[in-house]
C-alpha positions, 0 to 999 in steps of 0.5 A, a space after each residue: 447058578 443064575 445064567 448057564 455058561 453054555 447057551 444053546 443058540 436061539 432067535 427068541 433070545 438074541 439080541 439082534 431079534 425083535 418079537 413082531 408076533 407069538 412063532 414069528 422074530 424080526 432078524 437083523 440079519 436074516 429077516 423073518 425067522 421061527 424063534 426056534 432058529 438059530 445063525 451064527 451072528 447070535 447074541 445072548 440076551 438074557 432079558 429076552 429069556 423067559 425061564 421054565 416055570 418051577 414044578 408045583 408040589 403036589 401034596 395030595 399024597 402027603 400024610 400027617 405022619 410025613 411032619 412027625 418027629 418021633 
């Protein structure tokens, strides 16, 4: 799944937010807020979103044993 169908409200991805610097969102509705801040006119943006990157895989513990198919 792509987009969740519960999204925990956040400034940094509403859409009445404007990013002015990294800590700081413009609200249309309350001013100058945290991005972790949160109201109750918030509206998802999912382009504003910037998703978790994927864990690396660590394969400095793997064998040439684990790729036989014996």
């Amino acid at each position: 799944m792509l987009f969740q169908k519960k999204i925990e409200p956040r400034c940094a991805y509403c859409a009445k937010g404007a990013t002015l610097e990294e800590g700081r969102i413009l609200c249309a509705k309350k001013g100058v807020v945290p991005p972790g801040g949160r109201c109750a006119a918030f509206q998802y943006d999912p382009f504003r979103r910037v998703p978790p990157k994927p864990a690396s895989l660590d394969t400095s513990k793997l064998r040439d044993e684990d790729f036989r198919l014996d």
